[in-house]
NUSE-324349 format. One record per atom (N, C-alpha, C): residue in three letters; x, y, z. Coordinates in steps of 0.1 Angstrom, whole numbers, padded with zeros to 4 digits, always signed. Layout:
N
ALAXYZ/...
//
This chain:
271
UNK+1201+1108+1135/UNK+1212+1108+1125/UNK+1225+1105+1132/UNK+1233+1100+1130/UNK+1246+1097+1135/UNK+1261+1101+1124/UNK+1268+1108+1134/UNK+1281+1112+1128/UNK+1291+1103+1123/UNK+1288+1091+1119/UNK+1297+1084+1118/UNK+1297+1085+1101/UNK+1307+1088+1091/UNK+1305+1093+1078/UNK+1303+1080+1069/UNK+1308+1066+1076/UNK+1308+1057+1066/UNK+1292+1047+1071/UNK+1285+1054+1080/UNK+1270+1045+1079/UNK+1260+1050+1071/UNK+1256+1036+1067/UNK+1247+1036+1051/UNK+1233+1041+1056/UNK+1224+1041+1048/UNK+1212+1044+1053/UNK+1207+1027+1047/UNK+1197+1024+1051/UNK+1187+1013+1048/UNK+1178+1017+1036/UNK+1172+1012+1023/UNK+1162+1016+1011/UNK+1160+1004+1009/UNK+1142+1005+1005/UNK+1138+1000+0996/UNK+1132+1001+0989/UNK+1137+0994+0976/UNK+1134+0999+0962/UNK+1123+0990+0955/UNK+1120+0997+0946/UNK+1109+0984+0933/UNK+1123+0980+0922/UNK+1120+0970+0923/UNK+1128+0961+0909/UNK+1121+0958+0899/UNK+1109+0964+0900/UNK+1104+0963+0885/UNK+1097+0952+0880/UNK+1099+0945+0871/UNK+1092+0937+0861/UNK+1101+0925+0856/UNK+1107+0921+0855/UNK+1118+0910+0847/UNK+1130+0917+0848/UNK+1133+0917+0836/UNK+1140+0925+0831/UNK+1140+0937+0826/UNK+1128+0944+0835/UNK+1120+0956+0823/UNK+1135+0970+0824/UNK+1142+0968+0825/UNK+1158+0983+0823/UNK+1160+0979+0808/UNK+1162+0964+0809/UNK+1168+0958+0797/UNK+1163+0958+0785/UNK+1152+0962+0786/UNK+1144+0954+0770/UNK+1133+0970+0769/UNK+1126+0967+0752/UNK+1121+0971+0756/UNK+1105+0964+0757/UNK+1097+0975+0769/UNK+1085+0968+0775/UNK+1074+0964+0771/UNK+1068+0953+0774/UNK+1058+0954+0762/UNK+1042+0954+0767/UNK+1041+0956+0778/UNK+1027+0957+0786/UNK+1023+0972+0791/UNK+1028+0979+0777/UNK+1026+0991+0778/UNK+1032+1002+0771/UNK+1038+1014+0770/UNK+1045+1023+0763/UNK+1057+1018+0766/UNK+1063+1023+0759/UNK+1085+1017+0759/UNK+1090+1026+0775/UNK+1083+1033+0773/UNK+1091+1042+0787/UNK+1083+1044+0799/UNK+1077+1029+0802/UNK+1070+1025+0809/UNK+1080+1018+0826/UNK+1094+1017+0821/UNK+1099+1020+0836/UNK+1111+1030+0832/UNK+1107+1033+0827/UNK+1119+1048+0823/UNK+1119+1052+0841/UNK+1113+1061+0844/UNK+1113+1071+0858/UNK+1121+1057+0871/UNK+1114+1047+0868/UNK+1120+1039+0881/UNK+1137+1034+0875/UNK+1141+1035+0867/UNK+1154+1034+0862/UNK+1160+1048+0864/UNK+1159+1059+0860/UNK+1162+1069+0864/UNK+1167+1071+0882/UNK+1157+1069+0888/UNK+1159+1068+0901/UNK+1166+1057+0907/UNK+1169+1046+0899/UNK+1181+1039+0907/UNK+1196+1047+0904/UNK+1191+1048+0890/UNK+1205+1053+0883/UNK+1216+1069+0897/UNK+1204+1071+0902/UNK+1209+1083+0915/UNK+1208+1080+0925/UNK+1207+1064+0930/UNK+1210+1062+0937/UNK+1218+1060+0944/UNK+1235+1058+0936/UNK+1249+1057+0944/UNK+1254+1071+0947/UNK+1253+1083+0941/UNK+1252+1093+0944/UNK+1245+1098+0959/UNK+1235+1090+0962/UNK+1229+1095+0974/UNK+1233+1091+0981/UNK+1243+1082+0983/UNK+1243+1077+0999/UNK+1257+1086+0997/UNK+1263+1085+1014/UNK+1272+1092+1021/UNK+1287+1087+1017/UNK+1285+1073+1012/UNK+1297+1073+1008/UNK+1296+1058+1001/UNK+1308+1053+0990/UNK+1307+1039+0989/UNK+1302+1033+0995/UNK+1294+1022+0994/UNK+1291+1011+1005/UNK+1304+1005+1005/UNK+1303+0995+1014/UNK+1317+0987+1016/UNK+1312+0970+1013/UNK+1295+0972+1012/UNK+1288+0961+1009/UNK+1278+0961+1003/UNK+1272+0950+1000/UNK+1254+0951+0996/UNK+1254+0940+1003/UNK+1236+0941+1009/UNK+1229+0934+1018/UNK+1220+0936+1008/UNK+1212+0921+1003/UNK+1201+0926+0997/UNK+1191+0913+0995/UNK+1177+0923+1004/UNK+1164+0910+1007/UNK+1161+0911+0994/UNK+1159+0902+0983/UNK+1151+0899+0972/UNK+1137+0894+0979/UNK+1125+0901+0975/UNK+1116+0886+0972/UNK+1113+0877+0967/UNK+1121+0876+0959/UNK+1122+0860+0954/UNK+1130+0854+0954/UNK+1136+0851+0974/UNK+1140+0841+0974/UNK+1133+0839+0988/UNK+1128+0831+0991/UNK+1125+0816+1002/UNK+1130+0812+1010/UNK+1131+0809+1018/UNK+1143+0797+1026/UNK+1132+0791+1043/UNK+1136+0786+1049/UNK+1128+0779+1059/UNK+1141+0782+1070/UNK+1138+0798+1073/UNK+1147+0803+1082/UNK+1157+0812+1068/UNK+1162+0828+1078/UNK+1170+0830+1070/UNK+1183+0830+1064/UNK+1184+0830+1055/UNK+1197+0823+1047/UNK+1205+0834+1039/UNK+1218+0831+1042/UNK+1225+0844+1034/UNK+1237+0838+1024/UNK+1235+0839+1011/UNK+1246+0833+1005/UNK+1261+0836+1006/UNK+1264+0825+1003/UNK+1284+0829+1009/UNK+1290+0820+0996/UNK+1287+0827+0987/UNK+1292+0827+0973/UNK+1304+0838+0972/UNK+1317+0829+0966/UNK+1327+0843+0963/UNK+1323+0850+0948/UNK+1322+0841+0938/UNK+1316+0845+0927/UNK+1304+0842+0926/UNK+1291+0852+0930/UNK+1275+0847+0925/UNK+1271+0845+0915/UNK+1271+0836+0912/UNK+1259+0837+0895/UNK+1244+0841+0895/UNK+1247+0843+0882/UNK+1230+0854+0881/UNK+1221+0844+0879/UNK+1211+0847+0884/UNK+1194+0835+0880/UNK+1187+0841+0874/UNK+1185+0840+0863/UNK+1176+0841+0854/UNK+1164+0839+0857/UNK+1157+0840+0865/UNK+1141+0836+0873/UNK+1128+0846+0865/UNK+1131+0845+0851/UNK+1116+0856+0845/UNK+1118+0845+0831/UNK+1105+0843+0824/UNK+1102+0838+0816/UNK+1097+0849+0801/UNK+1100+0843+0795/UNK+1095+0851+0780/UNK+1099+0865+0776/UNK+1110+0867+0781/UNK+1119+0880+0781/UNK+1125+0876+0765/UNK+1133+0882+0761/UNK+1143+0883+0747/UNK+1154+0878+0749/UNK+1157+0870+0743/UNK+1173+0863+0746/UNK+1182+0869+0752/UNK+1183+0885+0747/UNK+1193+0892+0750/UNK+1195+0893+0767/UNK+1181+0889+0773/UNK+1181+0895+0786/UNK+1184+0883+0793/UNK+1184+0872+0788/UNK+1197+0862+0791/UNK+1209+0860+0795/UNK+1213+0871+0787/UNK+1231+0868+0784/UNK+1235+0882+0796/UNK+1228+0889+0799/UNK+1232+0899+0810/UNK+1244+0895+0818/UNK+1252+0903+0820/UNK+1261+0901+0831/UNK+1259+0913+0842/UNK+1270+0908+0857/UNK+1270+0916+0865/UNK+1279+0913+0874/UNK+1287+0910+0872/UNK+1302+0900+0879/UNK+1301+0905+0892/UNK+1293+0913+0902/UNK+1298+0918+0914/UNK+1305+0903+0926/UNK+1315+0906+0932/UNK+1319+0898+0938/UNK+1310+0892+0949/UNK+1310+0880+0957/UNK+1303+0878+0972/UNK+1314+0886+0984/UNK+1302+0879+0990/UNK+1317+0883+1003/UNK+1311+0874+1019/UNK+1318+0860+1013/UNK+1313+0848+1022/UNK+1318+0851+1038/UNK+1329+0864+1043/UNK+1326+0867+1055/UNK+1315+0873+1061/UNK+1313+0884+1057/UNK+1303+0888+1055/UNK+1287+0878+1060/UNK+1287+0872+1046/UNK+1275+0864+1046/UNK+1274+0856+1062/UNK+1286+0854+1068/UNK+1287+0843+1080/UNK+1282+0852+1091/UNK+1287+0863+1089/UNK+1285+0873+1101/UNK+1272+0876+1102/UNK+1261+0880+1091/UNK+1253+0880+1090/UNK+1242+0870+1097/UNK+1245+0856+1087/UNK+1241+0848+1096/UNK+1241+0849+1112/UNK+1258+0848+1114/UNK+1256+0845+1134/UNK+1254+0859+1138/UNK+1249+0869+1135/UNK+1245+0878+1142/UNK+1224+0878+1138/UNK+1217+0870+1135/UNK+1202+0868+1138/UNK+1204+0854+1143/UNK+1212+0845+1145/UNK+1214+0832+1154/UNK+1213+0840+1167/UNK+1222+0848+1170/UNK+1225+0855+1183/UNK+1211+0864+1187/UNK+1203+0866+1177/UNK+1193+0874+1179/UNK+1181+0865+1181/UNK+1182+0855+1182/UNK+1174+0840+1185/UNK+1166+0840+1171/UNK+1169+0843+1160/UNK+1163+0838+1152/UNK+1171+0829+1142/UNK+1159+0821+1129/UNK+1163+0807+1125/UNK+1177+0813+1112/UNK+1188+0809+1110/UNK+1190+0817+1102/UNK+1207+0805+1097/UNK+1210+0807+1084/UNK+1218+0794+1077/UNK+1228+0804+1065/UNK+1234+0794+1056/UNK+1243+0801+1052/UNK+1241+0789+1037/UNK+1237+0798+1025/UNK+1240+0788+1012/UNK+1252+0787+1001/UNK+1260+0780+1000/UNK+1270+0780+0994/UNK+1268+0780+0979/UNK+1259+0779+0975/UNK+1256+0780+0962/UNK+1242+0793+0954/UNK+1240+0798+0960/UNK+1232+0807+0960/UNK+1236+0816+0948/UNK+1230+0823+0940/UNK+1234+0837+0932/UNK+1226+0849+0937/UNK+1226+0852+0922/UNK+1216+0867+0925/UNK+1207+0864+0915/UNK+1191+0866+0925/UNK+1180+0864+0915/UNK+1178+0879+0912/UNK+1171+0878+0901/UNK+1164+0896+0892/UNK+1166+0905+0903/UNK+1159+0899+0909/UNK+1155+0906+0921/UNK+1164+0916+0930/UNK+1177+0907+0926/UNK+1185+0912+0930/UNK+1198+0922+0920/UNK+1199+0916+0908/UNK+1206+0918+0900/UNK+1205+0927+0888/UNK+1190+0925+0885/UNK+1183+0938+0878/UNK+1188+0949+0884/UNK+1177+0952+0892/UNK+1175+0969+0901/UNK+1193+0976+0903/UNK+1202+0964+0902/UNK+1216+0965+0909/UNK+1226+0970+0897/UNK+1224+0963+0892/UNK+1230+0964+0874/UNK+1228+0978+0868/UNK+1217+0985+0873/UNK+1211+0997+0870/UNK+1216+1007+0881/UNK+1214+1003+0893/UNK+1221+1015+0903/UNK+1237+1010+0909/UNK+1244+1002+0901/UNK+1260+1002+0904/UNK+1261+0994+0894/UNK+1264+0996+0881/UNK+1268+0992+0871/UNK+1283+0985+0875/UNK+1292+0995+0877/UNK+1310+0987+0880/UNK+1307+0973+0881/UNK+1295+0967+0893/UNK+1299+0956+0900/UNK+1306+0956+0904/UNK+1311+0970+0912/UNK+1330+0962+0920/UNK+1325+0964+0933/UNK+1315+0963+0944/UNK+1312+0961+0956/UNK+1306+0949+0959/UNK+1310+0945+0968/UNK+1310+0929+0974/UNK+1293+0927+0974/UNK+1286+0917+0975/UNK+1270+0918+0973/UNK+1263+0904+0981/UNK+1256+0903+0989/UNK+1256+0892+0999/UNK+1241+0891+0999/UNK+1233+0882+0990/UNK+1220+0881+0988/UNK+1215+0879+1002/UNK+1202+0877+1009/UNK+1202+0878+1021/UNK+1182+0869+1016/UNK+1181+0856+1023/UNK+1165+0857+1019/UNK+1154+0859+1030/UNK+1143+0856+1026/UNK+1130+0863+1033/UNK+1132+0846+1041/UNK+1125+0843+1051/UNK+1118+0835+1063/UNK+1105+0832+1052/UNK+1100+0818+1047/UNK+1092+0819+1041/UNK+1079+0819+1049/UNK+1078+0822+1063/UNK+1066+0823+1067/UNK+1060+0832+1063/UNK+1073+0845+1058/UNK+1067+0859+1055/UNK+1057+0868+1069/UNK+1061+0865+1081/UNK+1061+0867+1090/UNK+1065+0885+1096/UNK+1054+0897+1096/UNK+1062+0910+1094/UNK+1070+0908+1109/UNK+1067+0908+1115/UNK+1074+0907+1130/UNK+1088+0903+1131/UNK+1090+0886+1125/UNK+1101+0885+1123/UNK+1110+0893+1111/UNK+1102+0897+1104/UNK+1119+0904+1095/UNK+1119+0919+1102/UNK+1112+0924+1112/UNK+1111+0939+1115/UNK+1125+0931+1127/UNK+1125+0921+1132/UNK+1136+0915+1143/UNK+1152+0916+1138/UNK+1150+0909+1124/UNK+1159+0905+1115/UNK+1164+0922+1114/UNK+1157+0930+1108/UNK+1163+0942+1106/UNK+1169+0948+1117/UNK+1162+0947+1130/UNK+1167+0952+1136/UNK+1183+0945+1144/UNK+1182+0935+1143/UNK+1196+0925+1143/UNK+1205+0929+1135/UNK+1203+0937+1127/UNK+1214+0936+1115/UNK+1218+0948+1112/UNK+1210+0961+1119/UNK+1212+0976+1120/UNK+1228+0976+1121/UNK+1235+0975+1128/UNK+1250+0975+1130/UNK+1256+0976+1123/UNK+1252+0970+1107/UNK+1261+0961+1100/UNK+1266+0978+1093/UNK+1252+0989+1091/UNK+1251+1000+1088/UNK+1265+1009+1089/UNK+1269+1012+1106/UNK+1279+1018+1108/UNK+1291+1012+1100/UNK+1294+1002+1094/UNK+1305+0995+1091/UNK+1304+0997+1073/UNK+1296+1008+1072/UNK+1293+1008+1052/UNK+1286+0998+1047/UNK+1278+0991+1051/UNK+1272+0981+1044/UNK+1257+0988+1040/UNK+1256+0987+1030/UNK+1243+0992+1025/UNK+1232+0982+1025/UNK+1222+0983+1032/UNK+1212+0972+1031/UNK+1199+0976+1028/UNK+1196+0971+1008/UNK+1187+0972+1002/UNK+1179+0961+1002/UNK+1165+0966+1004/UNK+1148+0955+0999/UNK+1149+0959+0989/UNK+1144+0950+0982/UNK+1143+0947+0968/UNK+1129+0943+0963/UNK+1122+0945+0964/UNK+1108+0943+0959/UNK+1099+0950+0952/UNK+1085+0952+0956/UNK+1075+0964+0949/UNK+1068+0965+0958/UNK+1060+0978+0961/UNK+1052+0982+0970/UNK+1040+0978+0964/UNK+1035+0976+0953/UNK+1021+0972+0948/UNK+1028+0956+0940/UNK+1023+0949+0943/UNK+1022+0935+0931/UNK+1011+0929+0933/UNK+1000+0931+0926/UNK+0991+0923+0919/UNK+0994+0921+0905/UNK+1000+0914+0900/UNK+0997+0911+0888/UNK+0988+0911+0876/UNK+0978+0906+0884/UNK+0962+0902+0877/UNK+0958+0921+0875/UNK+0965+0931+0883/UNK+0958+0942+0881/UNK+0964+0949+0873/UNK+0973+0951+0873/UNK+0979+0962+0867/UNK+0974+0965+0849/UNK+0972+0975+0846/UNK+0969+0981+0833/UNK+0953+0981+0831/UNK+0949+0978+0841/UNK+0934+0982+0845/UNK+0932+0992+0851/UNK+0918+0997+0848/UNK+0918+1017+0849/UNK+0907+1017+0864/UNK+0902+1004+0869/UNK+0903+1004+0884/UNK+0912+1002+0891/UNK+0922+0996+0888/UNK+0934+0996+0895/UNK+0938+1006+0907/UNK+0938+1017+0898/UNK+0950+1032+0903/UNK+0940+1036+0913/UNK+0932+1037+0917/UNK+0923+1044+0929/UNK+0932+1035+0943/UNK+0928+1018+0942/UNK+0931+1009+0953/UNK+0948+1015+0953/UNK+0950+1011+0944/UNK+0969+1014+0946/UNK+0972+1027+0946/UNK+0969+1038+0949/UNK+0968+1051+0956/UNK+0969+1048+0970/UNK+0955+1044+0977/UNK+0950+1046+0987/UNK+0967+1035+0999/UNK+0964+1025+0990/UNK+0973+1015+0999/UNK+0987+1028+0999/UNK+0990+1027+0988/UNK+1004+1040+0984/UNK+1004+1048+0995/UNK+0997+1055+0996/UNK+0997+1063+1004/UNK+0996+1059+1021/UNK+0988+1049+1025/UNK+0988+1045+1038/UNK+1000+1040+1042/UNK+1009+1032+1032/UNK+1022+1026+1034/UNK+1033+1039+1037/UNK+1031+1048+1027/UNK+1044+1059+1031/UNK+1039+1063+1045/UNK+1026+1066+1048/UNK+1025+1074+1064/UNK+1027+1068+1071/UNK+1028+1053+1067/UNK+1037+1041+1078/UNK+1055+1044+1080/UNK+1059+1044+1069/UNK+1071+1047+1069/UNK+1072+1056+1069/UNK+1068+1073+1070/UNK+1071+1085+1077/UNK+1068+1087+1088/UNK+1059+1076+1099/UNK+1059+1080+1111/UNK+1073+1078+1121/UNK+1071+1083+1134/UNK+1079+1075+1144/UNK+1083+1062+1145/UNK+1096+1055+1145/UNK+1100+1047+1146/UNK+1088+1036+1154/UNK+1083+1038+1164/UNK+1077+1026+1176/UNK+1063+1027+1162/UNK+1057+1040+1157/UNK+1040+1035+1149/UNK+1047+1031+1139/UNK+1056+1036+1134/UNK+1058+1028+1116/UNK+1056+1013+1120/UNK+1066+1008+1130/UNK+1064+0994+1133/UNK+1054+0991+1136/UNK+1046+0992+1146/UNK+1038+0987+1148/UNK+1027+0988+1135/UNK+1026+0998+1127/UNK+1016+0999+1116/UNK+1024+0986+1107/UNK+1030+0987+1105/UNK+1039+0977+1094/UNK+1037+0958+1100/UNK+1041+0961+1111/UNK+1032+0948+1120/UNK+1018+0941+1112/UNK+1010+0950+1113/UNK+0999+0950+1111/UNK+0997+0955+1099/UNK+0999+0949+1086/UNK+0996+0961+1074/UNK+0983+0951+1069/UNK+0985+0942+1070/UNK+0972+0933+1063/UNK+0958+0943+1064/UNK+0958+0952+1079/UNK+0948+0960+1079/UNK+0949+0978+1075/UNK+0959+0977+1061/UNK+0956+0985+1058/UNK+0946+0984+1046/UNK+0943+1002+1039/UNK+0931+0995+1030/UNK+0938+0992+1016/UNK+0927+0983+1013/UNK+0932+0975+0996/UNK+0945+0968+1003/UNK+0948+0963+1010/UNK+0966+0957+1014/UNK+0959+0944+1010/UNK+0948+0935+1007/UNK+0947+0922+0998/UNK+0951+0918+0984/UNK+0946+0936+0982/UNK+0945+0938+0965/UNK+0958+0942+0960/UNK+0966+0949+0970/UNK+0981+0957+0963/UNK+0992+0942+0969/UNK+0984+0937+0978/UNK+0997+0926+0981/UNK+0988+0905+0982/UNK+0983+0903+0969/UNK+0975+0888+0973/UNK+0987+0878+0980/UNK+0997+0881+0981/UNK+1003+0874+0982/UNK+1020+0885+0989/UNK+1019+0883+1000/UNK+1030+0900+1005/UNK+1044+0896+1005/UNK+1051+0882+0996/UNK+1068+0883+0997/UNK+1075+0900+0990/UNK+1067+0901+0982/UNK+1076+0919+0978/UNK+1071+0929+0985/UNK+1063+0927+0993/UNK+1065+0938+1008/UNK+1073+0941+1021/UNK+1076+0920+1018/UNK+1082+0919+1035/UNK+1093+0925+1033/UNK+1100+0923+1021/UNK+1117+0932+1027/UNK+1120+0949+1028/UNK+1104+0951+1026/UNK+1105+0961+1035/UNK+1109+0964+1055/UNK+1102+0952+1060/UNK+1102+0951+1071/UNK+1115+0949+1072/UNK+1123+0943+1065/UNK+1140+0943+1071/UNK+1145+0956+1071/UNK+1140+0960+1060/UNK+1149+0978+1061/UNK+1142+0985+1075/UNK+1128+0988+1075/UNK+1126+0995+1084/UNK+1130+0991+1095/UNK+1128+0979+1097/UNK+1136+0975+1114/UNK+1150+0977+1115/UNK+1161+0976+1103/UNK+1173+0981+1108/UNK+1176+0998+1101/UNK+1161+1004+1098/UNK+1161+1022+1101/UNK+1164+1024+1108/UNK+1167+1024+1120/UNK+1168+1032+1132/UNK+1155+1038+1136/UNK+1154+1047+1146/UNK+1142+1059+1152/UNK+1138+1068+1144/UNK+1144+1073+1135/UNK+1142+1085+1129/UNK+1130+1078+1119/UNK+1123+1089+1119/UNK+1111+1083+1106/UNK+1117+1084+1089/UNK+1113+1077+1085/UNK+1123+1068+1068/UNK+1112+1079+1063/UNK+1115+1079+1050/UNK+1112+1095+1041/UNK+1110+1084+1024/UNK+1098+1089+1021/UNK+1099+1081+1004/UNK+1103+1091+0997/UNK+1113+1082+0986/UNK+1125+1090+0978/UNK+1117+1089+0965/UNK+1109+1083+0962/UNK+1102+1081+0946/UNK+1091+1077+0950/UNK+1085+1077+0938/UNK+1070+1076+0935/UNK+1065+1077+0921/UNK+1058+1062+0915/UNK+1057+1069+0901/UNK+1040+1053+0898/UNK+1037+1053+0888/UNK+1026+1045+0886/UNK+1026+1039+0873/UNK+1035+1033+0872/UNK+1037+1024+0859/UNK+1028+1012+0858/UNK+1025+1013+0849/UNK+1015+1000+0843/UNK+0998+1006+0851/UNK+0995+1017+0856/UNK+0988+1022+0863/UNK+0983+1020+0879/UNK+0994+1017+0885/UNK+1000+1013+0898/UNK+1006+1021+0904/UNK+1005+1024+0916/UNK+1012+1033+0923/UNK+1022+1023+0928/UNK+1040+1033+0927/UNK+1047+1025+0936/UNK+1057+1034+0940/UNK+1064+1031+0950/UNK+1068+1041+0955/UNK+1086+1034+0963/UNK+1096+1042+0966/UNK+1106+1038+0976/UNK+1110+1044+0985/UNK+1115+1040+0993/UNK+1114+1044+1012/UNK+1130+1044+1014/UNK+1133+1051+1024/UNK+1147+1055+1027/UNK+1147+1059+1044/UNK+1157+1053+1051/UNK+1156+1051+1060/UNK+1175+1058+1066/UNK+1174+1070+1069/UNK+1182+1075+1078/UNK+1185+1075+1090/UNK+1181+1069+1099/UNK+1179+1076+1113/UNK+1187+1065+1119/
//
């Protein structure tokens, strides 16, 4: 733990479904992300103080090396299909903060990794859902940040750890993804066994010591069902950015809930 009052902790959260805060759901009961809305909604409350920023890995964004937008005004991307008009017209005016974004950048250059700066970039769901729900104002600066599309755990446990600093200076740096995404599974009553077991293997990754979480996290492909809860791992990897700029102290899950009959859970990282 460190005494410094204005360093953020690292989290990452589930964003859900589309727009599932906004509407209501329809692959299931209405209050089918009730609990993971709830738990953002206490999320500004929990940290130590304002951020002075947002840092935030979406998985769904891409890049060939990583890329941090340096947008003063971001626009929102609309990136989900078949939602209700209304979840169109959403706003969320938070400002960028293209220094920021730059520093970001030259501090994983300096860390020998591939890393660029987009002048046009916004905020996908990914980013702007889960955000809209846990800082409504929009008045903190917000610096989308993307995945390395090799999806590589090593390198973004690097990346995190490059960008731990940014911490002491109030910058809050949120993953944005889901701990379980199979698609093809959810609302199937085999489902919840495999997404348990992964659930659970993942938290004991991120409650151990700093040196096993990583290295378990390195290697998650071999945890069990990790095919089934991730066919495809971009909304896992931004976990690896948070836990590498966690610090030592072992990260602690803040939620836990199984919507659509999926376990999913979020991770918090103090140390």
């Amino acid at each position: 733990m460190s005494d410094n009052p204005a360093r953020q902790p690292t989290i990452f959260i589930p964003h859900g479904g589309g727009p599932c805060f906004f509407m209501d759901w329809t692959w299931g009961p209405p209050d089918t992300w009730h609990p993971t809305q709830r738990f953002l909604e206490t999320l500004q409350d929990s940290l130590p103080t304002t951020p002075s920023a947002l840092l935030v890995i979406s998985g769904h964004w891409e890049e060939a090396g990583f890329t941090a937008g340096a947008v003063e005004k971001p626009d929102l991307i609309f990136d989900y299909s078949g939602s209700p008009p209304h979840t169109y017209e959403l706003t969320w005016p938070a400002p960028g903060d293209p220094e920021l974004a730059a520093r970001v950048a030259k501090m994983l250059r300096e860390a020998g990794l591939p890393a660029g700066l987009s002048q046009t970039r916004g905020c996908d769901h990914g980013v702007f859902v889960p955000l809209k729900v846990a800082f409504p104002d929009a008045r903190i600066p917000v610096v989308p940040l993307s995945l390395d599309r090799g999806l590589d755990p090593e390198l973004h446990l690097q990346a995190g750890r490059a960008l731990a600093h940014l911490r002491d200076e109030g910058v809050l740096i949120v993953a944005s993804g889901m701990s379980f995404h199979n698609l093809r599974a959810y609302l199937r009553p085999e489902t919840s066994e495999p997404a348990a077991a992964f659930d659970a293997w993942l938290t004991s990754a991120v409650e151990s010591p700093a040196p096993q979480r990583n290295e378990m996290l390195r290697y998650w492909q071999n945890a069990p069902f990790a095919s089934f809860a991730h066919p495809r791992p971009e909304h896992l990897i931004p976990l690896m950015i948070a836990a590498g700029a966690g610090g030592n102290a072992p990260g602690k899950r803040v939620f836990r809930d199984e919507p659509m009959g999926a376990a999913i859970s979020a991770f918090r990282f103090d140390g």
